[in-house]
N, C-alpha and C positions, 0 to 999 in steps of 0.2 A: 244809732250812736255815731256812724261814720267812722273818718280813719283819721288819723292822728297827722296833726299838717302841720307847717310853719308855712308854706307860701299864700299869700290871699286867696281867698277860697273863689273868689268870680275868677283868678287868673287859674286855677287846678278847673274850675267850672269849664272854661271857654276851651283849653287844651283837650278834656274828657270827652267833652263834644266834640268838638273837629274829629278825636282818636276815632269813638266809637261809630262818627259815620262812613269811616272805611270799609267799616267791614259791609261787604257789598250785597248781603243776605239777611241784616241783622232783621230787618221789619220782621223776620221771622219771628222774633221773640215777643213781639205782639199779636203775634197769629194773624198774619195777615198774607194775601194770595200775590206774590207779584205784582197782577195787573192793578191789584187794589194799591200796591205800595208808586205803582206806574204815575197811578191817575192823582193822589195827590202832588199840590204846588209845593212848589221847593220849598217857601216858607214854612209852611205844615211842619215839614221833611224835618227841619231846622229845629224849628218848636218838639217835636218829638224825640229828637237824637239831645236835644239840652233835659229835654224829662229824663229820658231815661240815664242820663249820664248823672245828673241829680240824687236819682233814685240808685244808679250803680255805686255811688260815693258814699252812701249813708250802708246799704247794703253790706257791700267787700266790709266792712269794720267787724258784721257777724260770720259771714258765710265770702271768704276770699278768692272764691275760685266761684265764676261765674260764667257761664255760657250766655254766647249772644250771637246768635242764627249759627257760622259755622264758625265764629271767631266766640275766645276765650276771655275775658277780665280777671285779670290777679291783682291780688293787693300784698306785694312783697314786702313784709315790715322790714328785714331788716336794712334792704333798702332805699327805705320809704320811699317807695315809687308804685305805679298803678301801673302794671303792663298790660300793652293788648296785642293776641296772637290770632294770626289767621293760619294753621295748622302748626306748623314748626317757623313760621315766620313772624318775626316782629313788627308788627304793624305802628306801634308807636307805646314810648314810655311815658306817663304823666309823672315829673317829681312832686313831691309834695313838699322838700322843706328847700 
C-alpha cells in the first residue's frame, strides 16, 4: 500500500535512498557478511540501498517501525515524514508532503 505522500514519489525515492545508505551496517538486513557487503561496486551498493528504500516506502504503510542493520525506519503519520535513527540519533527525515 505505501504511505500517504504529496511530494513526487522519485524525489521521496532518491532522499530514502541516500537516508537509508547511512546507516553503516544496514547490508545486514540482507544477511550479508561485511566482507561480502566490502566486495561489492558502489553501483551494486547503490542499486540495493534504491530496493530496499523502494521496498521500505511501500512496507512502513503496514508495519511503521522497521529495523535496518543497527538503524531504525518510522513512518510518523502525523508528521508525514519517514525518520531514520541510528540509536538515539537522527540520521535523516524524509518529508513526504
Amino acid at each position: 500500500m505505501g504511505v500517504k505522500h504529496g511530494r513526487d514519489y522519485s524525489d521521496i525515492l532518491s532522499e530514502l535512498t541516500e537516508a537509508v545508505g547511512r546507516i553503516s551496517d544496514g547490508y545486514v538486513f540482507f544477511e550479508m557478511e561485511p566482507d561480502e557487503w566490502q566486495e561489492l561496486p558502489q553501483e551494486s551498493k547503490t542499486e540495493v540501498w534504491e530496493a530496499l528504500a523502494e521496498d521500505l516506502f511501500y512496507a512502513l504503510g503496514n508495519e511503521p517501525v522497521i529495523e535496518v542493520g543497527s538503524g531504525v525506519v518510522i513512518y510518523d503519520k502525523e508528521t508525514h515524514r519517514i525518520n531514520i535513527l541510528l540509536g538515539e540519533e537522527d540520521l535523516a527525515s524524509v518529508l513526504l508532503v
